[in-house]
VEXDREN-2710 file (C-alpha; in Angstrom, 1 decimal):
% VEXDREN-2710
k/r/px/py/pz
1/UNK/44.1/-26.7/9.7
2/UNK/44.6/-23.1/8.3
3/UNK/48.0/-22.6/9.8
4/UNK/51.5/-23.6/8.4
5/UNK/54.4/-24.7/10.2
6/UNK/56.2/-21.9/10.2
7/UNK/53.5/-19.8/12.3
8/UNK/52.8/-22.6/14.7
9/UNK/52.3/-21.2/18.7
10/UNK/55.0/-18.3/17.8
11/UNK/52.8/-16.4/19.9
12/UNK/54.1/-17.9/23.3
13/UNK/57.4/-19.4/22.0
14/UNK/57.3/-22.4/24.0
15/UNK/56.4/-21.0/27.4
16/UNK/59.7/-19.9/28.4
17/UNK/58.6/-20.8/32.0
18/UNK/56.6/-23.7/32.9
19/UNK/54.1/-21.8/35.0
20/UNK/51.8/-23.6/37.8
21/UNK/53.3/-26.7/37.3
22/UNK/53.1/-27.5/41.2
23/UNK/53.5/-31.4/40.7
24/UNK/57.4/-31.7/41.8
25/UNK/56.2/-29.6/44.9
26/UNK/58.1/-26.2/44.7
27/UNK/57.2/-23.2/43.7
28/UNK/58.2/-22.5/39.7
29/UNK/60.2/-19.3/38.6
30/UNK/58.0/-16.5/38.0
31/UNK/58.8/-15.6/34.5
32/UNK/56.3/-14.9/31.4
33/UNK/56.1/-16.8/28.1
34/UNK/58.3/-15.1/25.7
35/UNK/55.8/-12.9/23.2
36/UNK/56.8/-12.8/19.5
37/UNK/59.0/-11.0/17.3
38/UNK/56.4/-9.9/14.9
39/UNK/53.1/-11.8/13.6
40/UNK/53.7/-13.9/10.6
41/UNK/51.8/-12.5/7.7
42/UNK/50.6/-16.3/6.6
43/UNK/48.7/-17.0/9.8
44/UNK/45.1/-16.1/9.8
45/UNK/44.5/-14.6/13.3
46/UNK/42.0/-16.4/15.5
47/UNK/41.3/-14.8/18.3
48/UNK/41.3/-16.6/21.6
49/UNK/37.1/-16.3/21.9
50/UNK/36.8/-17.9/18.7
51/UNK/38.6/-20.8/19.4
52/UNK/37.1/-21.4/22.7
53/UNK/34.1/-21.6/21.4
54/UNK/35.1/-24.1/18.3
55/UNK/36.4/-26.1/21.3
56/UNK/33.6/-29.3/22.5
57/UNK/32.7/-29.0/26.1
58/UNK/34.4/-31.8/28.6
59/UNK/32.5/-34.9/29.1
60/UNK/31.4/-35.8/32.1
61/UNK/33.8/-37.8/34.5
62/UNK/32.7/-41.4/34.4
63/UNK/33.5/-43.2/37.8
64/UNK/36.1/-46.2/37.2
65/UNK/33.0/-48.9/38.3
66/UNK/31.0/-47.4/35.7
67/UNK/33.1/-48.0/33.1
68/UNK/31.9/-50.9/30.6
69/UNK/33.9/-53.2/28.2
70/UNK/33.9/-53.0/24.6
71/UNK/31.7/-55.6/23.1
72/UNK/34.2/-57.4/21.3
73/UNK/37.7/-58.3/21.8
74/UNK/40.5/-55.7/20.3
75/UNK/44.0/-55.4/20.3
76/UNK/45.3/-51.8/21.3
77/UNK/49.0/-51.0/19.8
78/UNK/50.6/-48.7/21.6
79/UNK/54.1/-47.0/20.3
80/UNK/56.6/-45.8/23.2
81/UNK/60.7/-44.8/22.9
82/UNK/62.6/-47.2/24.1
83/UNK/62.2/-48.0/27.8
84/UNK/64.9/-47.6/30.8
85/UNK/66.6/-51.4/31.7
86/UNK/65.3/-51.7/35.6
87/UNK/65.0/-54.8/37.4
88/UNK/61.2/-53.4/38.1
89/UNK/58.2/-53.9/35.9
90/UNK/57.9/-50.6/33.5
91/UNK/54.8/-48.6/33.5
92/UNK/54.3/-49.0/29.3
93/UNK/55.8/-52.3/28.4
94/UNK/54.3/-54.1/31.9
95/UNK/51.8/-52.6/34.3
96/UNK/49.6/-50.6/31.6
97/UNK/48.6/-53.4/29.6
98/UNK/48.3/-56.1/32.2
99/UNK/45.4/-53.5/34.9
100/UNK/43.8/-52.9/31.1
101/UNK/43.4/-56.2/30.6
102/UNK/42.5/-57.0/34.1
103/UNK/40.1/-54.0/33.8
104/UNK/38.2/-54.6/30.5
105/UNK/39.0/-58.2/29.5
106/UNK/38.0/-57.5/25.4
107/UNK/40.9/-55.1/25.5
108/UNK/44.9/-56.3/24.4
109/UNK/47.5/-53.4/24.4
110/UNK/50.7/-54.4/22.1
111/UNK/53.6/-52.0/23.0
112/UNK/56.5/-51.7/20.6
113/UNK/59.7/-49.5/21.8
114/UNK/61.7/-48.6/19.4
115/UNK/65.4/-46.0/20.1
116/UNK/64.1/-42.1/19.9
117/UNK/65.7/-41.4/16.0
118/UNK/64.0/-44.8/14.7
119/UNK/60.6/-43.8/16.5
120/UNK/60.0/-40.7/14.8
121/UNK/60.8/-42.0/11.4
122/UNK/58.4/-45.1/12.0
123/UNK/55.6/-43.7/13.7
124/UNK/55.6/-41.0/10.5
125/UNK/55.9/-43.9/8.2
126/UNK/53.2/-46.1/9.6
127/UNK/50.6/-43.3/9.6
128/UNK/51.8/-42.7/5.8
129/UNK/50.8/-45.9/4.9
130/UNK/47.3/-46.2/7.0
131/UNK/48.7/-48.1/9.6
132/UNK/49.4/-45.9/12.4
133/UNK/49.3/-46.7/16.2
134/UNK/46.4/-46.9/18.2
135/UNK/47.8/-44.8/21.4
136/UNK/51.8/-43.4/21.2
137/UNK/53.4/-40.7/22.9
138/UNK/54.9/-37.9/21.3
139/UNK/56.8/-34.2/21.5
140/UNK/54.8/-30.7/22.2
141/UNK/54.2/-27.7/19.4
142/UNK/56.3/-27.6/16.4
143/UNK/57.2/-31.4/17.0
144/UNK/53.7/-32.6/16.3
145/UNK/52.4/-30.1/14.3
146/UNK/53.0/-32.4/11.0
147/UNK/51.0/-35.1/12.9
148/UNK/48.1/-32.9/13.3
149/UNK/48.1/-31.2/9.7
150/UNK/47.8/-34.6/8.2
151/UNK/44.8/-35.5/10.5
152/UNK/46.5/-38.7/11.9
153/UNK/45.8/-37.9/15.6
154/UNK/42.1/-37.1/17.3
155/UNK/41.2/-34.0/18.9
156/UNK/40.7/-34.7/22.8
157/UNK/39.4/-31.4/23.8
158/UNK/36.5/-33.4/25.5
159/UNK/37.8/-35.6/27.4
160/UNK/36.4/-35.7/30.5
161/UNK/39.9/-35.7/32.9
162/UNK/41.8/-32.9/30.5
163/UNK/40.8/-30.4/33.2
164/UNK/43.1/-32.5/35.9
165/UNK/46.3/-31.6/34.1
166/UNK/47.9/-28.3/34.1
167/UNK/46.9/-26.3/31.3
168/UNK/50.0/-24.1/30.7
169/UNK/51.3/-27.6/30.0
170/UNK/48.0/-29.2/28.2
171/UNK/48.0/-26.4/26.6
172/UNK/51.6/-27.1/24.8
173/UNK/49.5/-29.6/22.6
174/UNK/46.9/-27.7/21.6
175/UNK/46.3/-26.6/17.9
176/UNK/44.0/-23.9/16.6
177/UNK/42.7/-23.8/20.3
178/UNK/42.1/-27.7/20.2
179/UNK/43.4/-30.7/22.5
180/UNK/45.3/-33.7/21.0
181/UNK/47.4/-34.9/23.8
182/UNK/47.4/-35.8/27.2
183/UNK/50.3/-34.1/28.9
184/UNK/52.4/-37.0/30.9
185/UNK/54.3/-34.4/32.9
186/UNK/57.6/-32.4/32.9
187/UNK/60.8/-33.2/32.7
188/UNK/64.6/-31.2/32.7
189/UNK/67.7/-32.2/31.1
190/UNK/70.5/-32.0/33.6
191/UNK/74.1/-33.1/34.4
192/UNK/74.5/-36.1/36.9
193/UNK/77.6/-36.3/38.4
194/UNK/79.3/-37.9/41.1
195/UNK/79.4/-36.3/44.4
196/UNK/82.4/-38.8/45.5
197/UNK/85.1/-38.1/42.6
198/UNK/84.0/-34.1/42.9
199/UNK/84.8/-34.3/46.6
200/UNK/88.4/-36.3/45.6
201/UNK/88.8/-33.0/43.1
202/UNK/88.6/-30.5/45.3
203/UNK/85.2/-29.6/44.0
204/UNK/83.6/-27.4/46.6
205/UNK/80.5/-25.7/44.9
206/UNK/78.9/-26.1/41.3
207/UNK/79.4/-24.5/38.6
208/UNK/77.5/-20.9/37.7
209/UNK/79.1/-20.5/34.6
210/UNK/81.1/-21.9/31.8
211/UNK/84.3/-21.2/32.7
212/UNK/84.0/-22.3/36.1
213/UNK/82.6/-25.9/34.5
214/UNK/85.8/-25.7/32.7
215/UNK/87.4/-25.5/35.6
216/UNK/85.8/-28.6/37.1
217/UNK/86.3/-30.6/34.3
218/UNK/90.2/-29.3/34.7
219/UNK/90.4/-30.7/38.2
220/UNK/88.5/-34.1/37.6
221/UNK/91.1/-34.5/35.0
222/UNK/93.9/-33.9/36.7
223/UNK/92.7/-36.3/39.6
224/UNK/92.8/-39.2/37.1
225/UNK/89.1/-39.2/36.5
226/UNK/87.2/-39.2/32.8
227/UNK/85.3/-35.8/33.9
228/UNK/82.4/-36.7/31.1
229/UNK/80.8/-40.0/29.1
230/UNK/78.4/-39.6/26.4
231/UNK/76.0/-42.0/23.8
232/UNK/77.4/-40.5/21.2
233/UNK/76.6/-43.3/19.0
234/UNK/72.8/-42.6/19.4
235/UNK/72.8/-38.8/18.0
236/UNK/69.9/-37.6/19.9
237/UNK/72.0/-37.6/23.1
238/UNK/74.1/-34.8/21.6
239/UNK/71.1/-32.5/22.6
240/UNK/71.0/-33.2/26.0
241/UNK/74.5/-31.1/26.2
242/UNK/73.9/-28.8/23.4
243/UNK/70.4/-27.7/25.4
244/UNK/71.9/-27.1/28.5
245/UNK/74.6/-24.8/27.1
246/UNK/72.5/-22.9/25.1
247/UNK/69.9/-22.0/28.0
248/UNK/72.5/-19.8/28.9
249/UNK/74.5/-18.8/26.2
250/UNK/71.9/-17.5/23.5
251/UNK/68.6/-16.9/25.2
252/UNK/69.5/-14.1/28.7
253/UNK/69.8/-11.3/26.2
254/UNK/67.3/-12.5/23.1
255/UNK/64.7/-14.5/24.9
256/UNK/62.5/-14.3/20.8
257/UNK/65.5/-15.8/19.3
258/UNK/63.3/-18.6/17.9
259/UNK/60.6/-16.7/17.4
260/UNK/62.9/-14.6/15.4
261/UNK/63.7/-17.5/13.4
262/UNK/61.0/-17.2/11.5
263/UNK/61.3/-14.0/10.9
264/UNK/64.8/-14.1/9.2
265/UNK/66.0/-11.5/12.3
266/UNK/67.8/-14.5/13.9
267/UNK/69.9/-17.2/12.5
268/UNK/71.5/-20.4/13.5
269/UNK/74.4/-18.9/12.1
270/UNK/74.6/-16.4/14.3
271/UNK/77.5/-15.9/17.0
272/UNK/75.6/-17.1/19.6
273/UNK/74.9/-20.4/18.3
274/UNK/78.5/-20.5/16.9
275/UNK/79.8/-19.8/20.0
276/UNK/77.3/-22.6/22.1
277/UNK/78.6/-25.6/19.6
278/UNK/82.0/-24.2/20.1
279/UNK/81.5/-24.3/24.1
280/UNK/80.5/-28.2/23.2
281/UNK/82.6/-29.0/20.9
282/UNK/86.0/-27.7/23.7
283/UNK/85.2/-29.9/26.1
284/UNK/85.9/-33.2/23.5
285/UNK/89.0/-31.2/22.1
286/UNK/90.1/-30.9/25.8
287/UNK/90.2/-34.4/26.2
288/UNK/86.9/-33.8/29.2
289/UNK/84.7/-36.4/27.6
290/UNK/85.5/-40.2/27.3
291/UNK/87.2/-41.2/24.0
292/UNK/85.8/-43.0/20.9
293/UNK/81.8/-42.5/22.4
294/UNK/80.5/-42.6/19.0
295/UNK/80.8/-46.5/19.8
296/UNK/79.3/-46.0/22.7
297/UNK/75.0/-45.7/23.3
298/UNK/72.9/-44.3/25.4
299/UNK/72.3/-47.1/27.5
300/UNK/76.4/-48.0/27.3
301/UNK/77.2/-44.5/28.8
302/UNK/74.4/-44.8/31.5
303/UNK/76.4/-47.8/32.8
304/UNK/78.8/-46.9/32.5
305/UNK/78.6/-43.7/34.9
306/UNK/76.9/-46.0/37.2
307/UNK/79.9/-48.2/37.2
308/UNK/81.8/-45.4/38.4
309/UNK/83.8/-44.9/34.8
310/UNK/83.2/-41.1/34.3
311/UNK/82.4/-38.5/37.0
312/UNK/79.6/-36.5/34.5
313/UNK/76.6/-37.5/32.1
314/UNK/74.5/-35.4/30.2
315/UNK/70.9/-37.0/31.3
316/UNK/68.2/-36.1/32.0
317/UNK/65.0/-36.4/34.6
318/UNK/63.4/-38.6/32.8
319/UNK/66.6/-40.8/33.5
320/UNK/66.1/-41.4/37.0
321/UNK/65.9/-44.7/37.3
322/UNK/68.1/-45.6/35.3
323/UNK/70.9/-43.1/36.9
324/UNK/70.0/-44.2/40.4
325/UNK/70.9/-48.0/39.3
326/UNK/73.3/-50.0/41.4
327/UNK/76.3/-50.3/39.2
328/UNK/79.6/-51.4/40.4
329/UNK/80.6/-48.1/42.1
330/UNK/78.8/-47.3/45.4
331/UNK/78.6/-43.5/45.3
332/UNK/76.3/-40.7/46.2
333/UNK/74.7/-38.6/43.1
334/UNK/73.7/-35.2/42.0
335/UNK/72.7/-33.2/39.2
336/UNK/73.1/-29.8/37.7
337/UNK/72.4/-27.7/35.2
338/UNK/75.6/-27.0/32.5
339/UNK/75.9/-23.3/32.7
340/UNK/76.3/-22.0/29.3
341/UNK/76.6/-18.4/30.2
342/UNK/79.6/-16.1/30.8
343/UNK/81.2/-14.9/34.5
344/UNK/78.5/-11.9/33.6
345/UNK/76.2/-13.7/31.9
346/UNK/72.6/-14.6/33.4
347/UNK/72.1/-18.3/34.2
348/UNK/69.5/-19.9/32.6
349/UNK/68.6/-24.1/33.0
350/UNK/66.3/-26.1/31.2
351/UNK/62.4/-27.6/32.2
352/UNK/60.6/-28.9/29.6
353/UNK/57.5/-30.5/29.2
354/UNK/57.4/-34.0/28.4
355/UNK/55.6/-36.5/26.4
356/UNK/51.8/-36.4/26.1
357/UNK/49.9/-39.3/25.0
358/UNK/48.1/-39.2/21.4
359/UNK/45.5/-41.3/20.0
360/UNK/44.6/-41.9/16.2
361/UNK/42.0/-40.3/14.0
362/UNK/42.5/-43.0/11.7
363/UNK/41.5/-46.3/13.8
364/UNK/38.2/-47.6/13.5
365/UNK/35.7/-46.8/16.1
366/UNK/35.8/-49.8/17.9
367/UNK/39.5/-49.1/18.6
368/UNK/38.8/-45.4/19.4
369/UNK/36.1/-46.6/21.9
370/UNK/38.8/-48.9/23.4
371/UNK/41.4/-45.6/23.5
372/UNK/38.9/-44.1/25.7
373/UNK/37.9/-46.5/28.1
374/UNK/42.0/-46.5/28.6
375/UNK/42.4/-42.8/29.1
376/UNK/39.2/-42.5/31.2
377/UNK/40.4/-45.5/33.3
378/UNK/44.5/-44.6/33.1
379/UNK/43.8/-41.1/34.2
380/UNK/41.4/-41.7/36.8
381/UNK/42.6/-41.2/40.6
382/UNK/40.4/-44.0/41.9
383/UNK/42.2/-46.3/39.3
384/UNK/44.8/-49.0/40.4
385/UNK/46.5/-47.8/36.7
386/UNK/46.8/-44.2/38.0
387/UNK/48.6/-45.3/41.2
388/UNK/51.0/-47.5/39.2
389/UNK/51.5/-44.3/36.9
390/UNK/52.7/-42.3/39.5
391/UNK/54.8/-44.8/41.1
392/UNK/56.4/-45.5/38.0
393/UNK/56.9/-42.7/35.6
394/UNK/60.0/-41.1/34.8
395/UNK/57.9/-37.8/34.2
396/UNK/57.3/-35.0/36.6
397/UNK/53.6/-35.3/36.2
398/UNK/51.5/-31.7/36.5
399/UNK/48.1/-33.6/37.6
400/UNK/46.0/-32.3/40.1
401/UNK/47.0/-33.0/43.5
402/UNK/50.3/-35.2/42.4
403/UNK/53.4/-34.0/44.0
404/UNK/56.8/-35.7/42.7
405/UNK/58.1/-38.1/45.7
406/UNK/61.6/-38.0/44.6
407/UNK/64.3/-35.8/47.0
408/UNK/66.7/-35.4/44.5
409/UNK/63.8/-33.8/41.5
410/UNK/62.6/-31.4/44.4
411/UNK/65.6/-30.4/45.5
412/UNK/66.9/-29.9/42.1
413/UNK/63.9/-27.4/41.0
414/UNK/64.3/-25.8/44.4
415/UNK/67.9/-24.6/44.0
416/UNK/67.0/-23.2/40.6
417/UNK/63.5/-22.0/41.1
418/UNK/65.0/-18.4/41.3
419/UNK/66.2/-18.6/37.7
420/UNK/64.6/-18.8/34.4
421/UNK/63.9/-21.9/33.0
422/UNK/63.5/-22.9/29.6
423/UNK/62.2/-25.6/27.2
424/UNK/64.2/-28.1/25.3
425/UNK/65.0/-25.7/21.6
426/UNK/64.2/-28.0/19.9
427/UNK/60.3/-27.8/20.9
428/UNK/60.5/-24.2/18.6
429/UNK/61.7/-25.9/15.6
430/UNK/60.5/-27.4/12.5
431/UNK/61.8/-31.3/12.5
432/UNK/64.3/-32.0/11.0
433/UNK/66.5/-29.0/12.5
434/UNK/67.6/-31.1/15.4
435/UNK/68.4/-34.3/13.5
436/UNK/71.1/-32.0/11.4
437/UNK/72.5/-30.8/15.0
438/UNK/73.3/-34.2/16.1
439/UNK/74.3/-35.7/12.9
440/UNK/76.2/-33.3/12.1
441/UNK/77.9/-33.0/15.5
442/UNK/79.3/-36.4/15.1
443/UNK/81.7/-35.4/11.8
444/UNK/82.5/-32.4/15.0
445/UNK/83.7/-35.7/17.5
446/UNK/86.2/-37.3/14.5
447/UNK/87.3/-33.8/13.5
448/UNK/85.5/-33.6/10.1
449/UNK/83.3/-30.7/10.6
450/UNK/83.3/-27.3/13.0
451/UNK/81.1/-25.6/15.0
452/UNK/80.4/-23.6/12.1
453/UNK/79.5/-26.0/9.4
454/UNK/76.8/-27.5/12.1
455/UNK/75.3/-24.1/12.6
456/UNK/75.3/-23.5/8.6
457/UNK/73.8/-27.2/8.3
458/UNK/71.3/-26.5/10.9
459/UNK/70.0/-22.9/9.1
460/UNK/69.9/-24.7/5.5
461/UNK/67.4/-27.5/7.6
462/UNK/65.4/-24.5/8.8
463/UNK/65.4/-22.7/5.4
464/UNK/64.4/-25.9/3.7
465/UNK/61.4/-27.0/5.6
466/UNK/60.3/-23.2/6.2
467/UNK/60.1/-22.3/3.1
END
């Protein structure tokens, strides 16, 4: 691959809107991809026609009867983060390899689930040492570029059911004008909150900017609730508030700020992302989010919102089921979007896309044989293992045809569908950048680091890998 990191995709910065993506059933905001600050001298420019044509043609769709077993028996393994606790069978750890199995008889998928932080590190390390999973899922753009340089996972520009998908999304995992992964959908990191203990608070109407969340938290408080719990003790959550703040606060008047990164016209120490960790960082110096959470996980927070402990959690889509548990509260839910921007400010929320599903370049060919018959048979409509995909994922899949069943995900992208969206930052970063956030931002939560010593940490992570 002639490019390096730090050119990777800088030409559409991340899609700042998630065009056409029609599966939640609404219509999407009508904003363009952010162009670039300037074209980074150390990319060689391929222009679009070229890599078209360096791209295979799609195979022709196989009908799921047509399909034929590998000749001899295989094991599959198959690397997924770790899975929402439901009393229902999960798509990855249960349904998925049981209808393979039941399908092609010769083929065994293994599926090991490891916390988000740990994944990354062990997915990298495994394909270091020639061991690397058969079939995982994984980040768009800069998060998988590093994956793709060192040839670990297989171009899938011919698959036959590519076409199905969205391709302003499929397209978020292309490199060089080639297809490695097979987009699993959308997703949007959100605030749930509890519709009951708003109501009790005098909590009329959301929040449309920062201040006014301030105020909500104010009133929450002064009711006697905990306005906000957080899994502080798994870092990566940290995001999920961080994100949603700086839709708003940083990108309305500088949509290239990443872009810009790159360019050294931007920088993490900047005001704006100063003042975005500062936002964050007030609302646990206020006393608005539950105490001592860096002994509290993911999964601890989750219940305990459900449970009726905390009015707020910063969550996510992809936390549905999870969210919409029975705890030991009964109350109604609802989500939002933190507004990070000022009373004057533009409001911007975030949509994302999602996981796609890679396959490895280094298996041997019976295993890559196997890796297709999955995909072809996964991805199929007429497959039983397509209908328990939809059912069952926590995406907002952008497939042909699929519209999202759930109330709460289409009403959510209907009340914001007049404002611009944007990706998770992190997708426009090197790795590494988003681990110093979070890590970082737990010395923030015991009062041994500020808002400015996280920005300067995250700009000497950029400067490191960039350079």
């Amino acid at each position: 691959m002639k490019r390096k990191v730090m050119s990777l995709l800088m030409a559409a910065v991340m899609t700042a809107s998630l065009i056409g993506c029609g599966s939640a059933g609404t219509d999407t905001p009508d904003v363009e991809p952010a162009a670039p600050a300037e074209t980074i001298e150390e990319v060689e420019e391929t222009t679009d026609a070229a890599e078209e044509a360096d791209k295979p043609a799609p195979k022709e769709v196989v009908g799921i009867d047509a399909l034929e077993d590998v000749s001899e028996p295989v094991t599959l393994s198959l690397m997924v983060t770790t899975r929402p606790s439901t009393d229902s069978k999960d798509f990855f750890l249960d349904w998925l390899p049981e209808l393979v199995h039941e399908k092609f008889p010769n083929i065994t998928i293994e599926v090991e689930q490891l916390p988000t932080d740990e994944y990354k590190q062990t997915v990298r390390m495994k394909y270091a040492s020639g061991e690397g999973p058969d079939l995982f899922t994984w980040w768009p753009q800069l998060q998988a570029v590093d994956l793709v340089e060192a040839g670990y996972v297989r171009d899938i520009s011919d698959f036959s059911l590519l076409g199905k998908f969205d391709q302003s999304i499929a397209d978020l995992y292309a490199f060089d004008g080639k297809n490695y992964g097979v987009p699993l959908g959308t997703s949007f990191l959100t605030t749930w909150y509890n519709k009951d203990m708003f109501a009790d608070a005098g909590v009329t109407e959301l929040p449309q900017n920062y201040d006014e969340f301030v105020e909500v938290c104010e009133k929450l408080k002064a009711k006697g609730y905990t306005p906000i719990v957080c899994g502080d003790k798994d870092a990566f959550v940290i995001q999920y508030g961080v994100y949603q703040l700086g839709a708003g606060a940083i990108y309305p008047d500088n949509i290239d700020f990443d872009a810009q990164l790159f360019t050294g016209e931007t920088k993490f120490t900047d005001d704006v992302w100063v003042d975005t960790v500062t936002k964050f960082a007030n609302l646990y110096e206020k006393g608005y989010v539950m105490e001592n959470t860096l002994g509290i996980s993911q999964q601890q927070s989750r219940q305990s919102f459900i449970d009726g402990e905390a009015a707020m959690i910063f969550d996510g889509s992809f936390g549905y089921a999870a969210m919409m548990a029975e705890g030991a509260a009964d109350f109604e839910r609802g989500m939002f979007c933190i507004p990070g921007n000022d009373p004057d400010g533009e409001y911007y929320y975030n949509w994302t896309p999602a996981n796609a599903l890679f396959t490895s370049n280094i298996s041997d060919e019976l295993h890559k044989q196997a890796c297709d018959l999955v995909m072809q048979y996964w991805f199929n409509e007429e497959s039983p293992l397509f209908e328990k995909w939809v059912e069952n994922t926590t995406d907002i899949i952008c497939y042909e045809g699929v519209e999202d069943p759930r109330e709460m995900i289409n009403e959510y992208l209907d009340r914001y569908k007049d404002s611009t969206n944007l990706y998770n930052l992190n997708n426009a970063w090197p790795e590494g950048v988003s681990d110093a956030l979070t890590t970082k931002f737990q010395n923030v939560i015991t009062g041994d680091a500020t808002p400015e010593e996280v920005c300067e940490q995250m700009q000497m992570k950029f400067e490191e890998v960039t350079e």
